[in-house]
N, C-alpha and C positions, 0 to 999 in steps of 0.2 A: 771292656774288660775281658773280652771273647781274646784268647792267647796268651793271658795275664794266669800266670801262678799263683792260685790262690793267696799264700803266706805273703806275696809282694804288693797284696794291695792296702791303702790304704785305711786307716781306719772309716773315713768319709766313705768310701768304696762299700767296705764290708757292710758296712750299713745300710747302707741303699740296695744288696743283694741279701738282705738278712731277711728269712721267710722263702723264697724262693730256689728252687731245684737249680743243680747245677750239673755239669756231665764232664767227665775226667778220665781220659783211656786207661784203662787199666794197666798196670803193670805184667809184664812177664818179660822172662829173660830173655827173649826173641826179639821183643820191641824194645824195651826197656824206655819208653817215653818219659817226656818231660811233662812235670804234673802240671797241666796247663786246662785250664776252664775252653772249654771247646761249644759249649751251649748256656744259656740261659734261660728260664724259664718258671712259668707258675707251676707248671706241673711237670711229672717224668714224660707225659705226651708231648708237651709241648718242645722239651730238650728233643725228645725222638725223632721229631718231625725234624728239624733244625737241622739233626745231624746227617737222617738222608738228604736233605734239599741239598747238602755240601756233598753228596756222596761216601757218607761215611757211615760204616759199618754201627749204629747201637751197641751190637751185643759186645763189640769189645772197651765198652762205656761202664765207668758205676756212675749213681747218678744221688748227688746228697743233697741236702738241705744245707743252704748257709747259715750259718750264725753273727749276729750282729756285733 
């Protein structure tokens, strides 16, 4: 699901991610990214971790909760 747009997954998907953190680059007009699940995780640490071990910056991350 790591690359996957939120809104594109499935309901079976959503479900099995419902409860658990998730990490989405932030938007700005510089980057302008595509809103795409970049982490998954039980907690905002565990996303954290994730995204350095990729080399990738946190702080330009929010990081939410899913809903089933």
């Amino acid at each position: 699901m790591i690359g996957r747009a939120p809104e594109r997954l499935s309901i079976e998907e959503r479900g099995a991610l419902a409860g658990k953190w998730v990490a989405l680059e932030v938007y700005t007009p510089a980057t302008i990214p595509l809103k795409r699940i970049e982490a998954i995780g039980a907690s905002v640490v565990d996303c954290v971790t994730q995204l350095q071990e990729r080399g990738l910056d946190p702080r330009v991350f929010e990081f939410v909760v899913m809903h089933g």
